[in-house]
C-alpha positions in Angstrom: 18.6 4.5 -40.3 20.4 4.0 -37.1 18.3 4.6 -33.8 19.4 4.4 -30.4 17.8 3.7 -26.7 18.5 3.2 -23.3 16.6 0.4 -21.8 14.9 2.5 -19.4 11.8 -0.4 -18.4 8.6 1.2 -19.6 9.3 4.0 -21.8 6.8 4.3 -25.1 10.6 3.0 -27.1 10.9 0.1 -25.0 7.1 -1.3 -26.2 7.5 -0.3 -29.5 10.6 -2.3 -29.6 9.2 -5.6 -27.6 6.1 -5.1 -30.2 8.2 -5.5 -33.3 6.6 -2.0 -34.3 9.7 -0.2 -36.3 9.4 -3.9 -38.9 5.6 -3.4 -38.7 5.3 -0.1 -39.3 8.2 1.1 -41.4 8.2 -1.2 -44.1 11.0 -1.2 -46.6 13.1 0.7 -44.4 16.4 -0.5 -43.3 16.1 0.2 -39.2 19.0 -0.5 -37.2 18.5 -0.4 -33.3 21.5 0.5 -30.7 21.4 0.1 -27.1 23.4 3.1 -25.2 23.8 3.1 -21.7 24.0 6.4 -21.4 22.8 10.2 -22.7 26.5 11.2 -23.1 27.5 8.1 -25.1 24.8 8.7 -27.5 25.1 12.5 -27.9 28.9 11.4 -29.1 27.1 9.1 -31.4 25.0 11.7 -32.9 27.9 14.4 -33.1 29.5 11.9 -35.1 26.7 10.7 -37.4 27.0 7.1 -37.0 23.4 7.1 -35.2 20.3 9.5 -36.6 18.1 9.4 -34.1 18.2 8.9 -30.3 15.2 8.0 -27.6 15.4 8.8 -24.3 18.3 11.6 -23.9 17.8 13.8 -20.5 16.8 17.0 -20.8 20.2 18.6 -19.8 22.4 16.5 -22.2 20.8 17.8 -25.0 20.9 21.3 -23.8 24.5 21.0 -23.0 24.9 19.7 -26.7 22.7 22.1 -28.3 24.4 25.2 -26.6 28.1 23.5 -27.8 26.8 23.6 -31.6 26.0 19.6 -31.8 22.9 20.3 -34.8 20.5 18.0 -32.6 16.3 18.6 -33.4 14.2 17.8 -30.5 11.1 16.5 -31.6 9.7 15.0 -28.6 9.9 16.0 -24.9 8.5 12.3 -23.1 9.1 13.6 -19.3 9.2 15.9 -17.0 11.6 15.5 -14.4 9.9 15.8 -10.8 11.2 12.5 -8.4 12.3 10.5 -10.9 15.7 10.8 -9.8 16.8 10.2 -6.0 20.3 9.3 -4.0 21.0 5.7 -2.7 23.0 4.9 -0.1 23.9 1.0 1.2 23.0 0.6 4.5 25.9 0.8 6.9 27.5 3.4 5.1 26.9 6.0 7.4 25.1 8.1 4.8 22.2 9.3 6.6 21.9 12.7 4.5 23.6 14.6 1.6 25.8 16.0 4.6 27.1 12.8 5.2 28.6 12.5 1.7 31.5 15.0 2.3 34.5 13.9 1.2 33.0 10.6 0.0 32.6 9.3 -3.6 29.4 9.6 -5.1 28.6 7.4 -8.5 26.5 9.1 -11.5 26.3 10.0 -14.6 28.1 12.5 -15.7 26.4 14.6 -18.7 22.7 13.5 -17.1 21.0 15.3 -15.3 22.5 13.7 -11.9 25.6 16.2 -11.8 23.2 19.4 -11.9 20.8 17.9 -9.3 23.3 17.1 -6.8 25.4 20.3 -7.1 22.1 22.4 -6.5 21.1 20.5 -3.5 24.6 20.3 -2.1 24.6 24.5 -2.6 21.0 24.4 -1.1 22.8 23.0 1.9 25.6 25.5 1.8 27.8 22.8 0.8 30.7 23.0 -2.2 30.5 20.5 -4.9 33.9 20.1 -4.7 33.3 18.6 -1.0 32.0 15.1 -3.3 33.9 13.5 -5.0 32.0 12.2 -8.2 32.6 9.1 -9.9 31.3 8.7 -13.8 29.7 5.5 -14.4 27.5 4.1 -16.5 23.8 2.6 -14.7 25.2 -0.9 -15.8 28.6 -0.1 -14.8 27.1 1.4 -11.2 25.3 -1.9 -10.9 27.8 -4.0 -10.8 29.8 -2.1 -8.5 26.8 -2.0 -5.9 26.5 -5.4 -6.2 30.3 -6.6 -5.8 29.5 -4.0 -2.7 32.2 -1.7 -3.6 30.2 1.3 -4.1 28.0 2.9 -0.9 26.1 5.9 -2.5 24.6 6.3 -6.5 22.4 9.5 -7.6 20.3 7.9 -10.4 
């Protein structure tokens, strides 16, 4: 059995994987573990079978996947999404507010539920989505482009 995670710090997966807990506790089994860096990269995985079971898919991914026919089974809904999510901006960018990010680029991840939280506060605003530009990365792809400095505003 394959199973994937994202290494999101202190989620119930991330313990049982530090604890040894899938060797402890299922026995006999073969148990395979796959980072993913993102919801969309694992959904692929699971559309294709090479992985059987995922922790730690947003909420909208799998929605999106379920209503396109992917046979996904949710068995376990571990959060509710309240301010888990926010927009980060380097200082001296001249960001200031979501205003400011007209015809800018914006870094998240496309398929999450970044893409559906900006667009509804960007129409909140009167804005048009198309007024940002968004740019698909990966959180360890986004990283590394904050910290070489090239990159002025993330949603994660």
């Amino acid at each position: 059995m394959v199973i994937g995670y994202e290494n999101n710090g202190a989620d119930p997966e991330m313990v049982a994987i530090a604890q040894g807990f899938f060797a402890k506790y299922m026995k006999g089994a073969h148990v395979e573990l796959r980072l993913f860096t993102s919801g969309p990269a694992s959904l692929a995985a699971l559309a294709s079978g090479s992985l059987q079971f995922m922790t730690g898919i947003g909420n909208p991914p799998a929605a999106a996947a379920i209503s396109q026919g992917v046979p996904l089974q949710v068995v376990w809904a571990q959060e509710l999404y309240t301010t888990d999510e926010g927009l980060v901006v380097r200082d001296g960018s001249g960001i200031h507010s979501l205003k400011d990010l007209q015809h800018r680029q914006l870094a998240l991840v496309v398929g999450s539920t970044s893409p559906f939280e900006v667009a509804t506060a960007l129409k909140s605003l009167g804005l048009a989505e198309s007024s940002v530009t968004f740019v698909n990365m990966s959180p360890p792809v986004m990283v590394a482009t904050w910290e070489r400095g090239q990159l002025n505003a993330a949603y994660v």
